[in-house]
PDB file of N, CA, C and O in Angstrom, chain B, residues numbered from 101:
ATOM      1  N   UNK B 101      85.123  77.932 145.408  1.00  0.00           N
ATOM      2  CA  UNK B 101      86.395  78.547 145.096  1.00  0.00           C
ATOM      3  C   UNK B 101      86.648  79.688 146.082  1.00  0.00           C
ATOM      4  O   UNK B 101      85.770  80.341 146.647  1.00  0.00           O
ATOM      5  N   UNK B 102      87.718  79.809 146.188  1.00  0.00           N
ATOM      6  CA  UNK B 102      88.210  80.841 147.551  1.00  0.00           C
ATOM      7  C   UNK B 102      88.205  82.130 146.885  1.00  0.00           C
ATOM      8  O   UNK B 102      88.363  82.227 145.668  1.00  0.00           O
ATOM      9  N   UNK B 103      87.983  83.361 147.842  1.00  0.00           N
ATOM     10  CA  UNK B 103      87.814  84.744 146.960  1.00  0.00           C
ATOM     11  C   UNK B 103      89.561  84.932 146.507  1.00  0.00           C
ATOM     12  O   UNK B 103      90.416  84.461 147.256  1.00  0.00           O
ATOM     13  N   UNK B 104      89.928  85.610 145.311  1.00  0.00           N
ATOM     14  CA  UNK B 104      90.470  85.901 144.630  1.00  0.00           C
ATOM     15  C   UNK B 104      90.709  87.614 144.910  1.00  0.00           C
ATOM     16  O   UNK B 104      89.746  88.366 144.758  1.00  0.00           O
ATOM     17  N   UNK B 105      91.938  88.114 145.289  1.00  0.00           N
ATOM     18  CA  UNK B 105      92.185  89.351 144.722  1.00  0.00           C
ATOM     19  C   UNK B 105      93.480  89.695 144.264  1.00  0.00           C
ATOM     20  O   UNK B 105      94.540  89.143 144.560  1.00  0.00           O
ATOM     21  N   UNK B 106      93.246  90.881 143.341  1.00  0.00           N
ATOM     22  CA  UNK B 106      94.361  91.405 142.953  1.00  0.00           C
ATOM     23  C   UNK B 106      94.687  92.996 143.228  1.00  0.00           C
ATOM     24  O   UNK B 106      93.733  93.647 143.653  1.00  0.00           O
ATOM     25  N   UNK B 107      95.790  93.613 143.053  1.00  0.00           N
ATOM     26  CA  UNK B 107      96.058  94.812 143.202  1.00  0.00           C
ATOM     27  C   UNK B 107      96.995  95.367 141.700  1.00  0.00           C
ATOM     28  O   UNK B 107      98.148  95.001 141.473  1.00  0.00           O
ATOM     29  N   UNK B 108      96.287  96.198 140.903  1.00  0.00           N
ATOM     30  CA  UNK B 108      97.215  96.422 139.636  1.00  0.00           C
ATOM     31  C   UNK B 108      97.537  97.964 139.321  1.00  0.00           C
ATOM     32  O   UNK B 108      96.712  98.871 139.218  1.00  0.00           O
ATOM     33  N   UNK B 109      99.089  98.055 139.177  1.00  0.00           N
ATOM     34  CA  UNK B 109      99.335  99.599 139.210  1.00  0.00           C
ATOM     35  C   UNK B 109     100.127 100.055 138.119  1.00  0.00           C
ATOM     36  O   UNK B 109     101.327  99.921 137.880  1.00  0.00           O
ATOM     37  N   UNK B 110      99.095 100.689 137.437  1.00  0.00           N
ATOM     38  CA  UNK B 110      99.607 101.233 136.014  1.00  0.00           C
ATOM     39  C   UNK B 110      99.906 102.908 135.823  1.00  0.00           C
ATOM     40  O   UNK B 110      98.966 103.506 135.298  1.00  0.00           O
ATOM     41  N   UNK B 111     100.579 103.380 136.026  1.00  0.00           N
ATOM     42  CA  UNK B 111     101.456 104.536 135.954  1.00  0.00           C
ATOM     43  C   UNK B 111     102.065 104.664 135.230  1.00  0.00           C
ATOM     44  O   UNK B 111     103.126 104.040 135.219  1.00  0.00           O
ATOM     45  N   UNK B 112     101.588 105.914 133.800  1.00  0.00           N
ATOM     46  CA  UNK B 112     102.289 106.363 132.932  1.00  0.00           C
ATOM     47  C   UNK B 112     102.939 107.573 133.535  1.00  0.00           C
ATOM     48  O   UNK B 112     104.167 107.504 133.488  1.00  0.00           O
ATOM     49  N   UNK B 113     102.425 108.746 134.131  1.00  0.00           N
ATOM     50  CA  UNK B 113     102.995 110.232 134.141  1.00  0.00           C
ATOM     51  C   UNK B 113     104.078 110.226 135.322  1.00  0.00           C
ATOM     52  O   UNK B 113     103.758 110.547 136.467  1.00  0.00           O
ATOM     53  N   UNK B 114     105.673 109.755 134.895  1.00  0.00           N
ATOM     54  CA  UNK B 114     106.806 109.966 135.647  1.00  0.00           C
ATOM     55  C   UNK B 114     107.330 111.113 135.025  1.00  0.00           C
ATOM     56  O   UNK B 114     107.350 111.453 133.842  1.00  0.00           O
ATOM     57  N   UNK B 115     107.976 111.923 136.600  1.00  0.00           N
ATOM     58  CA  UNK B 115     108.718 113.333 135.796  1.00  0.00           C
ATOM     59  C   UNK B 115     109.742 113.751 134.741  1.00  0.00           C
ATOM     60  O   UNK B 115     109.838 114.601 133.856  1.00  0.00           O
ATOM     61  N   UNK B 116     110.606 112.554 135.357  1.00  0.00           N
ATOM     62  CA  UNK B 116     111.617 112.216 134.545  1.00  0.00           C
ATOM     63  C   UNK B 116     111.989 111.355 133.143  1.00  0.00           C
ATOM     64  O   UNK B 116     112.907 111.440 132.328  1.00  0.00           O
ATOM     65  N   UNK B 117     110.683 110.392 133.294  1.00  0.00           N
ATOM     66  CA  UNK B 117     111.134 109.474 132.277  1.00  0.00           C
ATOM     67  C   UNK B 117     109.497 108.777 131.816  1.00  0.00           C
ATOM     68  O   UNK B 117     109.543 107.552 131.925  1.00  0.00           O
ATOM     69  N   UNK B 118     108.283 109.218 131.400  1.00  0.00           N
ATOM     70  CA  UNK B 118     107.196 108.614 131.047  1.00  0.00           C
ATOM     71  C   UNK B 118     107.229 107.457 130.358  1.00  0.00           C
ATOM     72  O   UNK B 118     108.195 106.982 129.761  1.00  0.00           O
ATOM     73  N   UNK B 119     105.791 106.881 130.495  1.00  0.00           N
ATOM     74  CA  UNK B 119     106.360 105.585 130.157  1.00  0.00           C
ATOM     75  C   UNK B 119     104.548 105.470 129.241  1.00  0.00           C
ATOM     76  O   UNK B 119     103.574 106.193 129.449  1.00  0.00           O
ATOM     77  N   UNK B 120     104.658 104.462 128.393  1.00  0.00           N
ATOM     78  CA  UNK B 120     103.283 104.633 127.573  1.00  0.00           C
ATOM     79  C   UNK B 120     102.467 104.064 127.454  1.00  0.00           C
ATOM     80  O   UNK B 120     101.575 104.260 126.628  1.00  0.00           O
ATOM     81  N   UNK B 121     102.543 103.040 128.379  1.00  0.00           N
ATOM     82  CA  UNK B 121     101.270 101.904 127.877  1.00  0.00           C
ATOM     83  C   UNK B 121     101.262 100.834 129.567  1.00  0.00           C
ATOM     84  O   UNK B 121     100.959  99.640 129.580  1.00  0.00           O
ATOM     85  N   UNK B 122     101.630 101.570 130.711  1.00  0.00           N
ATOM     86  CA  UNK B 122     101.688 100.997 131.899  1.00  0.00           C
ATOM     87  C   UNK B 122      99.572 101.252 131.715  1.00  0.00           C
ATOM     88  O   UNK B 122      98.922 100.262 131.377  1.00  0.00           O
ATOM     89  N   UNK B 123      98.954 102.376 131.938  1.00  0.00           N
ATOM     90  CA  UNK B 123      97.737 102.282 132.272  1.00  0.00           C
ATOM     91  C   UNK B 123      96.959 100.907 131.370  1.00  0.00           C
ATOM     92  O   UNK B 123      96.384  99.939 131.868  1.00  0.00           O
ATOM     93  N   UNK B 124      97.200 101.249 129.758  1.00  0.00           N
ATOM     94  CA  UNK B 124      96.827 100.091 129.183  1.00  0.00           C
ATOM     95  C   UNK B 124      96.790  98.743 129.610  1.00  0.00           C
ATOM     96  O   UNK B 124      95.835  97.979 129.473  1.00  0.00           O
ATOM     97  N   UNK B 125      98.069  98.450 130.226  1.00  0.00           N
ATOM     98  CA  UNK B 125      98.123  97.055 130.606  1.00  0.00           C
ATOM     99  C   UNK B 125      97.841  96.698 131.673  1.00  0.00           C
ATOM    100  O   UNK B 125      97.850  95.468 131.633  1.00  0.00           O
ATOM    101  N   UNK B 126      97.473  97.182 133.076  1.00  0.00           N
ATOM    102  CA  UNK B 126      96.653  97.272 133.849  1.00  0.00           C
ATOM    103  C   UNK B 126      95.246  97.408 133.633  1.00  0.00           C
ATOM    104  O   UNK B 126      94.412  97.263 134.527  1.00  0.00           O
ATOM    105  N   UNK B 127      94.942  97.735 132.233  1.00  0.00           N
ATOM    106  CA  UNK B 127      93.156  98.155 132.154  1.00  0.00           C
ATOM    107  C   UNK B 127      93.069  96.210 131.097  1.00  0.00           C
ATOM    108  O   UNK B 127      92.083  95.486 130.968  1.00  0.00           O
ATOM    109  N   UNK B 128      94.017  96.062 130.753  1.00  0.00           N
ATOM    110  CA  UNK B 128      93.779  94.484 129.666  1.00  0.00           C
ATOM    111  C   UNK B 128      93.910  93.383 131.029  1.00  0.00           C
ATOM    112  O   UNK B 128      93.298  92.322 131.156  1.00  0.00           O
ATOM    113  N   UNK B 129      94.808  93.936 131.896  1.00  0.00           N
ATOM    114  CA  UNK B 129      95.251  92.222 132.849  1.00  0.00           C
ATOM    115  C   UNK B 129      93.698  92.466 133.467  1.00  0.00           C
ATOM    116  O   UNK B 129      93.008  91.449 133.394  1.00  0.00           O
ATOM    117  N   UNK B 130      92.996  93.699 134.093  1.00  0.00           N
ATOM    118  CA  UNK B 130      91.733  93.628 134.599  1.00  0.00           C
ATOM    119  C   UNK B 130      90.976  92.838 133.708  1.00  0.00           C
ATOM    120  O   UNK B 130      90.668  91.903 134.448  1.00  0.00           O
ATOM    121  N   UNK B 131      90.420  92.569 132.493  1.00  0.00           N
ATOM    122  CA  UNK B 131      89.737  92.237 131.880  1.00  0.00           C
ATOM    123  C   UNK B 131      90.405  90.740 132.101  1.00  0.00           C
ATOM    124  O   UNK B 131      89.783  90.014 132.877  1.00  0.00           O
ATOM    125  N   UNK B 132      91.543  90.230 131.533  1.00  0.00           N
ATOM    126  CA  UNK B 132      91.730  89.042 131.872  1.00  0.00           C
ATOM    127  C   UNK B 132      91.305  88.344 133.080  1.00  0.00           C
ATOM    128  O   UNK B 132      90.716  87.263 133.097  1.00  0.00           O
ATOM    129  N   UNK B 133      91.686  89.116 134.193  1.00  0.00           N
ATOM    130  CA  UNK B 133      91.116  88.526 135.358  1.00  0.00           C
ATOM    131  C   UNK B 133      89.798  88.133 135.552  1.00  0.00           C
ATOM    132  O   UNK B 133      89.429  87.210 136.278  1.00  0.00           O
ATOM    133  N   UNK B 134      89.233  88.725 135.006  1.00  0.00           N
ATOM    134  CA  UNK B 134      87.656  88.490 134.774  1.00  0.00           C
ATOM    135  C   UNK B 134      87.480  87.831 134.176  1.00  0.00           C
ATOM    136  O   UNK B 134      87.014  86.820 134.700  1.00  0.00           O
ATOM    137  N   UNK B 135      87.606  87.794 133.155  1.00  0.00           N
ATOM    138  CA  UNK B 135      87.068  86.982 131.684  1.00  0.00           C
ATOM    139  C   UNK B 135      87.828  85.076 132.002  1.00  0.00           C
ATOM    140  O   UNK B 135      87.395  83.927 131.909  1.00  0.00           O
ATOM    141  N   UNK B 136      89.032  85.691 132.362  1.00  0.00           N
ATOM    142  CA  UNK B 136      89.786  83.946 131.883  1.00  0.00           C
ATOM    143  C   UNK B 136      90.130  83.527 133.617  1.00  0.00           C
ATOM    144  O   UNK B 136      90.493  82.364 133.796  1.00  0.00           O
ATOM    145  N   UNK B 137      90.047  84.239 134.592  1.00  0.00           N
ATOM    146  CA  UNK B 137      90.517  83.944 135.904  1.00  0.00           C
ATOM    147  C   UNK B 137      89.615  83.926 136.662  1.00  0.00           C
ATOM    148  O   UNK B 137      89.797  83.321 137.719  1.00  0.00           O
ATOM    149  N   UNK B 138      88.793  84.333 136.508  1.00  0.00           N
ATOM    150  CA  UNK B 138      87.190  84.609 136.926  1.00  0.00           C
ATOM    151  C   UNK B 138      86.808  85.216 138.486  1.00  0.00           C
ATOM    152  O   UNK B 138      85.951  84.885 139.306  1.00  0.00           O
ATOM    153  N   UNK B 139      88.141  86.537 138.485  1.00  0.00           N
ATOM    154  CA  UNK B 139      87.803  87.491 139.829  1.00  0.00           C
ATOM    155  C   UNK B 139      86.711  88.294 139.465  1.00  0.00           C
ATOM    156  O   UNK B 139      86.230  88.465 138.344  1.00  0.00           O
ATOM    157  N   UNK B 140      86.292  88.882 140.818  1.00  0.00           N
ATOM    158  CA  UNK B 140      85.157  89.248 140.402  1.00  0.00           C
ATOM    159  C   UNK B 140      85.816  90.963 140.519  1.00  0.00           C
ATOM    160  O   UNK B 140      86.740  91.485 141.141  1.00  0.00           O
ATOM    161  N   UNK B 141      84.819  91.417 139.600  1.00  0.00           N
ATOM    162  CA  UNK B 141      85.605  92.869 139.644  1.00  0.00           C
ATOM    163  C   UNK B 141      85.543  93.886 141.007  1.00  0.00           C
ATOM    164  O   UNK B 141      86.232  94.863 141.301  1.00  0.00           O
ATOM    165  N   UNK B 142      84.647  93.361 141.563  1.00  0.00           N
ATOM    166  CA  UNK B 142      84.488  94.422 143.392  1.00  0.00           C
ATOM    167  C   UNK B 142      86.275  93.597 144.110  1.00  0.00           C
ATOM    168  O   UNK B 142      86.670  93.989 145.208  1.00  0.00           O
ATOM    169  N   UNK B 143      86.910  92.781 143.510  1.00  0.00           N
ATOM    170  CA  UNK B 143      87.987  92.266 144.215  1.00  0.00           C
ATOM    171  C   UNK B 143      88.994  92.754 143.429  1.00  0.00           C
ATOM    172  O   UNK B 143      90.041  92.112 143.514  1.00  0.00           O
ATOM    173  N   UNK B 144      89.001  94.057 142.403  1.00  0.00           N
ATOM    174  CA  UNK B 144      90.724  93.766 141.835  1.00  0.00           C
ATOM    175  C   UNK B 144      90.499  95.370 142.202  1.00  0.00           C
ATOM    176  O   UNK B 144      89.518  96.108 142.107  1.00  0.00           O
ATOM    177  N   UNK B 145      91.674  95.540 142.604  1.00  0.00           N
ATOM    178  CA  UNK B 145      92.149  97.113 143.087  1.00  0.00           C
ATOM    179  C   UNK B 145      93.037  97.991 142.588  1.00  0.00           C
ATOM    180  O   UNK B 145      94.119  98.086 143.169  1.00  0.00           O
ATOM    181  N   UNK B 146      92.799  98.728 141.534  1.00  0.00           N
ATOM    182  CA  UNK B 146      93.828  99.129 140.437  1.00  0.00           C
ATOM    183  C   UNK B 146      94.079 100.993 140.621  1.00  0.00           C
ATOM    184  O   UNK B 146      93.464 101.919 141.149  1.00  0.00           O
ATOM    185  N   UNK B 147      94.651 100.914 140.269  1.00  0.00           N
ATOM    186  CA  UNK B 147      95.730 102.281 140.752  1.00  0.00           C
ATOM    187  C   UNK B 147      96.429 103.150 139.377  1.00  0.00           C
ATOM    188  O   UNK B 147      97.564 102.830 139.025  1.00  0.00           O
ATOM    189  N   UNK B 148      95.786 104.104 138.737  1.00  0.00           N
ATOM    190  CA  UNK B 148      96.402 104.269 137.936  1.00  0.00           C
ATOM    191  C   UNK B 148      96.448 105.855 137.808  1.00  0.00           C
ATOM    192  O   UNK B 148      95.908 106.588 138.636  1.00  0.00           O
ATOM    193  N   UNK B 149      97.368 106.467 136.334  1.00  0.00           N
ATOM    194  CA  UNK B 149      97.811 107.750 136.703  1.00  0.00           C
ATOM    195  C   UNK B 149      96.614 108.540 136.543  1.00  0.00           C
ATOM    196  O   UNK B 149      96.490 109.578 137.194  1.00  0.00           O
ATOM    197  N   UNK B 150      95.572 108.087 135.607  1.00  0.00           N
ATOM    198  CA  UNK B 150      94.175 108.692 135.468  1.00  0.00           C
ATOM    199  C   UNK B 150      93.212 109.118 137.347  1.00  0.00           C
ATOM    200  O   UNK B 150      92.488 110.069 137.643  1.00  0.00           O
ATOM    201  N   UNK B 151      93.499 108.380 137.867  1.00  0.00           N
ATOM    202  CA  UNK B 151      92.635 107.898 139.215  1.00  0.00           C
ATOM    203  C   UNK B 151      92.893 108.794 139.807  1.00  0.00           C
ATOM    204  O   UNK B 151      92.466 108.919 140.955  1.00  0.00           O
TER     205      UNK B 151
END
């Protein structure tokens, strides 16, 4: 199987207008990718407001 990557960007803290559950769903699609897509986790590159 050919390597697999992804890039996922979950950003809650906007100045104007926050938003509540962008990090969440970037931290669940990671797990999917793994679990049911079978990337490996050194390949998904995630970006979030915590980071």
């Amino acid at each position: 199987m050919p390597e697999r990557y992804a890039i996922l960007i979950g950003i809650n803290d906007y100045s104007d207008k926050p938003l509540n559950y962008c990090e969440n769903d970037a931290n669940e699609v990671t797990k999917t990718l793994i679990d049911r897509c079978l990337y490996r986790e050194n390949n998904i590159y995630k970006r979030a407001s915590y980071i």
